[in-house]
C-alpha positions as CSV (number, residue, x, y, z in Angstrom):
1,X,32.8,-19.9,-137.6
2,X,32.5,-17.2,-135.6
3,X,30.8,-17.5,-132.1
4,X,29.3,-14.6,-130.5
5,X,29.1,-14.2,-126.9
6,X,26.0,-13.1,-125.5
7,X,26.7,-9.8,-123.6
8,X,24.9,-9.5,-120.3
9,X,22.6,-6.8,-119.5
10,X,24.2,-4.5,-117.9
11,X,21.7,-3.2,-115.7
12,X,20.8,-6.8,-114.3
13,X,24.3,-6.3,-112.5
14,X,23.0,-2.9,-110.7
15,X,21.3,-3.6,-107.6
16,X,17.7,-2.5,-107.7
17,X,16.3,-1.0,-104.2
18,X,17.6,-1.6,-101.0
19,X,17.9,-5.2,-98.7
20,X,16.3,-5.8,-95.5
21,X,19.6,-5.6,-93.9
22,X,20.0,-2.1,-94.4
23,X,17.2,-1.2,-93.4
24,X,17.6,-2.9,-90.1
25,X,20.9,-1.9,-89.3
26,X,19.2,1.7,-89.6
27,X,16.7,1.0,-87.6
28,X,18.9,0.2,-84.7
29,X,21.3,3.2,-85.5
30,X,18.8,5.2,-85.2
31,X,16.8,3.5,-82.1
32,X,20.0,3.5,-80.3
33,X,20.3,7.7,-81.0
34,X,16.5,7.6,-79.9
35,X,17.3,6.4,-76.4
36,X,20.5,8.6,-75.9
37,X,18.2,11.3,-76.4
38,X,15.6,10.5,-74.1
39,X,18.5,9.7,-71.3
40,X,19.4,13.0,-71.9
41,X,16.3,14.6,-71.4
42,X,15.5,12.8,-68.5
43,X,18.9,14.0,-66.8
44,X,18.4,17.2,-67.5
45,X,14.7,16.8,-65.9
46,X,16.5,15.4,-62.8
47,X,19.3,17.9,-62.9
48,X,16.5,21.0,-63.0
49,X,14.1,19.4,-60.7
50,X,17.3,19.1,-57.9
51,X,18.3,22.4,-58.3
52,X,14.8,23.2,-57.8
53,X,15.0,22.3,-54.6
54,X,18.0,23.4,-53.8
55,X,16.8,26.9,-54.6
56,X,13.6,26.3,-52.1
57,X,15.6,25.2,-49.7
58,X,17.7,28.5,-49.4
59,X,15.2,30.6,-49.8
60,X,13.5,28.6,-47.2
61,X,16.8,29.6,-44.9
62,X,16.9,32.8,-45.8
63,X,12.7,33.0,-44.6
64,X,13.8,32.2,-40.9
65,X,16.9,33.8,-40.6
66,X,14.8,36.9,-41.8
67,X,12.4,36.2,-38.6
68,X,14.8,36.4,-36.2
69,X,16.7,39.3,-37.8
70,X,12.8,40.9,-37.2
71,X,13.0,39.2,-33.9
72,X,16.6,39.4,-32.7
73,X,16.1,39.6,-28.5
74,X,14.9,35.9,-28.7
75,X,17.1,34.9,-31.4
76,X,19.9,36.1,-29.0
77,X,18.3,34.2,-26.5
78,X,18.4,31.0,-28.4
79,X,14.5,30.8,-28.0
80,X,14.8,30.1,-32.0
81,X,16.9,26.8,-31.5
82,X,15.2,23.5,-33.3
83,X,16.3,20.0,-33.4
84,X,15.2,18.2,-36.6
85,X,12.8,15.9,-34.7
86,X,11.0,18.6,-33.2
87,X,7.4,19.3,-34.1
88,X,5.7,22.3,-34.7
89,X,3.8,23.7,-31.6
90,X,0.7,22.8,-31.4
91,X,-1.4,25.7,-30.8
92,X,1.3,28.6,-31.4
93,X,2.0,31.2,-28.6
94,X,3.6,34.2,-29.1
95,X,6.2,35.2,-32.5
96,X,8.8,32.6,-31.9
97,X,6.6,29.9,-31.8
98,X,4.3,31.2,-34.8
99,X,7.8,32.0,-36.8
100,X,8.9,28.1,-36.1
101,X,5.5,26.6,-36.9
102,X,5.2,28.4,-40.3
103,X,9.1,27.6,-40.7
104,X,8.2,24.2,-41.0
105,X,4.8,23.8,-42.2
106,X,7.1,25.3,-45.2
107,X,9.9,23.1,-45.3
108,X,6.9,20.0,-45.4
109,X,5.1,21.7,-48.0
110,X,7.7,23.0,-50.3
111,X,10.5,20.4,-49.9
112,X,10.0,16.4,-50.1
113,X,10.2,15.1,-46.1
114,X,11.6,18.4,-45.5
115,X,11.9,18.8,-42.1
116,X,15.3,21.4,-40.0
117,X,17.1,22.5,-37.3
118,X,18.3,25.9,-35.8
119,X,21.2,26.5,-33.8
120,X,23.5,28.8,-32.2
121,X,27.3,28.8,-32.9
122,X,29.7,30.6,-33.0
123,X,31.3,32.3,-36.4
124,X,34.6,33.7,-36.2
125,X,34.4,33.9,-32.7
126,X,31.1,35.8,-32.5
127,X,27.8,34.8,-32.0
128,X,26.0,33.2,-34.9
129,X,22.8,30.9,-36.4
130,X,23.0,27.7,-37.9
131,X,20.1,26.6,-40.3
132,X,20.3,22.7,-41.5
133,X,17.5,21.8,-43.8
134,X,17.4,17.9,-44.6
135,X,15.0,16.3,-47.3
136,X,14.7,13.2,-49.3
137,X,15.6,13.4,-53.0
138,X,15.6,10.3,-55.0
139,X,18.8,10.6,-57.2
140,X,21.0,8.2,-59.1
141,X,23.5,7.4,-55.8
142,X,23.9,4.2,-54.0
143,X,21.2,3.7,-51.5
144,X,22.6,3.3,-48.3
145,X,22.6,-0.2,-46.0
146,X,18.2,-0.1,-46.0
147,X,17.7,1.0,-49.2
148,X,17.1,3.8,-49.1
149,X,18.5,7.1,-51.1
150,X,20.9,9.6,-47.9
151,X,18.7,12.7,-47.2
152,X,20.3,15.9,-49.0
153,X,21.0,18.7,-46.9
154,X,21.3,22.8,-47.6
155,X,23.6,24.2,-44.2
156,X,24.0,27.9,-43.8
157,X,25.8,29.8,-40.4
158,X,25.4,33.4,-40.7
159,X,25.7,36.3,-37.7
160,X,22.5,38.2,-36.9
């Protein structure tokens, strides 16, 4: 007697179509490549938005240094010098006062809180200015003991 053995389909054994597990696990591959992405692009954004800033900030310098190279008897005289808390003048009198009101009616409206200071030093023994301009930009530091992100800063000295 001879018995024959039933052969199996072969293509019954072949797997037919992906599983649901697969397809998941590719989902999240390629979520997780998704959000790398995006990070990237937003710290680029930050990155260009902060050297932005930067670059108004020294040009800013470079506006009121240029005003009291124009103007350098009262720049000499110190009649330039600026604490960060000062205000504007009110009602402007004379170039000095006109130069520091439009100084920093600039910083306010280029730079965020911007706000600076002039003083005189001294440079390698000569006499020199030094422009400090302070404002907030919200980075990814630790905020300080109120919460709140440190000011950046942009300091030049130069000799007139």
């Amino acid at each position: 007697m001879i018995i024959q053995l039933k052969k199996q389909n072969v293509s019954s054994l072949k797997q037919r179509g992906v599983t649901l597990v697969e397809i998941l696990v590719t989902v999240v591959i390629i979520s997780v490549g998704l959000l790398g992405v995006a990070a990237l692009h937003l710290t680029s954004l930050r990155a260009g938005q902060g050297s932005h800033t930067r670059s108004q900030a020294t040009a800013l310098a470079n506006d009121i240094i240029d005003r009291m190279r124009a103007n350098p008897r009262a720049a000499a005289g110190g009649e330039y010098n600026l604490a960060i808390t000062d205000d504007a003048p009110g009602t402007p009198t004379g170039l000095v006062a006109i130069d520091q009101q439009q100084w920093l009616n600039a910083l306010a409206a280029s730079l965020p809180q911007g706000d600076g200071s002039i003083d005189d030093v001294l440079l390698n023994g000569r006499p020199a200015v030094q422009v400090t301009i302070v404002w907030a930009e919200r980075r990814n530091v630790v905020e300080d003991e109120d919460g709140v992100d440190p000011p950046s800063n942009f300091t030049t000295t130069v000799e007139l």
